[in-house]
N, C-alpha and C positions, 0 to 999 in steps of 0.2 A: 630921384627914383620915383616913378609912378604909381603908385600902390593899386589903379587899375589895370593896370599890365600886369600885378602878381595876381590879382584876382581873376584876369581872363584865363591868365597858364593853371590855374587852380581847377578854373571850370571847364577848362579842357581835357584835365585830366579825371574829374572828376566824371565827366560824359563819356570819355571813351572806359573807366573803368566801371561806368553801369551798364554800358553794354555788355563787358565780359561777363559781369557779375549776372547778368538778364538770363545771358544764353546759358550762363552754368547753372544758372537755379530752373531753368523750362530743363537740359539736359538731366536735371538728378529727378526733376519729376519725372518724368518720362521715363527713366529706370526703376523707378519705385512704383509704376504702377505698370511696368512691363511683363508678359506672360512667363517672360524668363526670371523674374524676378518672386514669382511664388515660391513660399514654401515649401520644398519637399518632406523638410524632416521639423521635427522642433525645436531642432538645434540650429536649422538654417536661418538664417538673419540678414539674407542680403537686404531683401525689402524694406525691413524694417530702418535698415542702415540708410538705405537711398533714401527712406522717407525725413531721418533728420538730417540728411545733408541736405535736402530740398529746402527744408523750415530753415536750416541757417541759412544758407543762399538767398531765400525769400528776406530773411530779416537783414543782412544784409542792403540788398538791394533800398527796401527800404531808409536804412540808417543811409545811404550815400545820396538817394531823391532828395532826404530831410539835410543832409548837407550841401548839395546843389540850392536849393532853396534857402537856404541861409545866406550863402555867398551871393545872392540874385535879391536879397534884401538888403545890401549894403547899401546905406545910403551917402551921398555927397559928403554930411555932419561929422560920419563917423571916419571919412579918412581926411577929415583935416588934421592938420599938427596939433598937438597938445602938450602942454607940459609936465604932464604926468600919461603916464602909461597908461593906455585903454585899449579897450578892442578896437582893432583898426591900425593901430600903431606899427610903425616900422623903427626896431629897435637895436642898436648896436653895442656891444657889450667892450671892454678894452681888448682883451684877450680875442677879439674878432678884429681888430681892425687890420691888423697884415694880413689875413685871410681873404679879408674885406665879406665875414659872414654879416649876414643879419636876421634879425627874427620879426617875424610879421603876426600879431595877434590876431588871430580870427575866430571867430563861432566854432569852428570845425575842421576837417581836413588834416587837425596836425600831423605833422612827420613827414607831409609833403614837402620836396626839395627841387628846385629849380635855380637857373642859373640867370640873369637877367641884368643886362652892362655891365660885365662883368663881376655881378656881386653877386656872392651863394647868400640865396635866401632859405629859413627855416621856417616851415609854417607851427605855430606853436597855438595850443588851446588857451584859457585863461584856468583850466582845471587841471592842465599838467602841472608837476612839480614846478619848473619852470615859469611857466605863465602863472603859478600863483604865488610866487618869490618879484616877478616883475610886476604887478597890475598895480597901477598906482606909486610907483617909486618914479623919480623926476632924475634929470643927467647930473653925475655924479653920485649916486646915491649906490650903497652898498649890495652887494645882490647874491645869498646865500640860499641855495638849497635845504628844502625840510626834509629829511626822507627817512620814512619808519618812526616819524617820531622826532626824529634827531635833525640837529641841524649842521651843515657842514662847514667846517673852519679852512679845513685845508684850500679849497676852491672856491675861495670868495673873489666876487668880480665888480667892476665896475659900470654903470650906462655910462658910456662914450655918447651918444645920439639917440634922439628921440627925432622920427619925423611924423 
């Protein structure tokens, strides 16, 4: 599997969802300083409203530029094979192999899912739960969820593949 192939479908997806993200955040500005958007009474709040849905849409916007730009800094080094888990890694857990899922460590983007020769890929952070149960575990090595504090027994898994 090419691990720049998941990083172009990453940044494709990543570019056509800053443009949505673009025109929703000029759209809510544009509402919040619209003449229908004044106050009549002081209980009215539309403005006020448009004005922070403006600021998350701008923050936004921002947070998915600084993720574009991290996927555009990957360098050659970091999608080589390794035998221990790092950022960059293309990782397959036992419990994925009849699936044929796999999880790809990167900077950013997680939750993004695509399909690619026929393997679902997961894009996973190193700060999710997930990615900080894998970073650094080598194939065959145990692989249990911390959450709340706790760590989980029922759902313990195995790495199958590390590429």
């Amino acid at each position: 599997m090419n691990k720049k192939n998941i990083i172009q479908h990453v940044l494709q997806h990543l570019s056509t969802e800053l443009k949505t993200t673009e025109l929703a955040a000029n759209n809510a500005h544009l509402a919040a300083i619209d003449d229908q958007s004044i106050a009549e009474t002081q209980y009215d709040t539309v403005a006020i409203e448009a004005g922070y849905l403006a600021e998350g849409q701008s923050k936004r916007v921002d947070e998915i530029k600084n993720s574009i730009a991290l996927f555009e800094q990957f360098h050659a080094r970091e999608l080589k094979s390794s035998p221990t888990i790092v950022i960059g890694s293309l990782v397959q857990l036992e419990k994925g192999i009849t699936n044929n899922n796999w999880l790809f460590i990167a900077p950013a983007a997680g939750g993004f899912r695509c399909v690619l020769e026929e393997n679902n890929i997961t894009v996973i952070t190193p700060h999710s739960p997930m990615g900080q149960a894998l970073i650094n575990k080598e194939v065959d090595d145990e692989v249990s969820l911390l959450i709340n504090g706790l760590t989980t027994t029922e759902n313990i898994d195995y790495i199958h593949s590390i590429i």
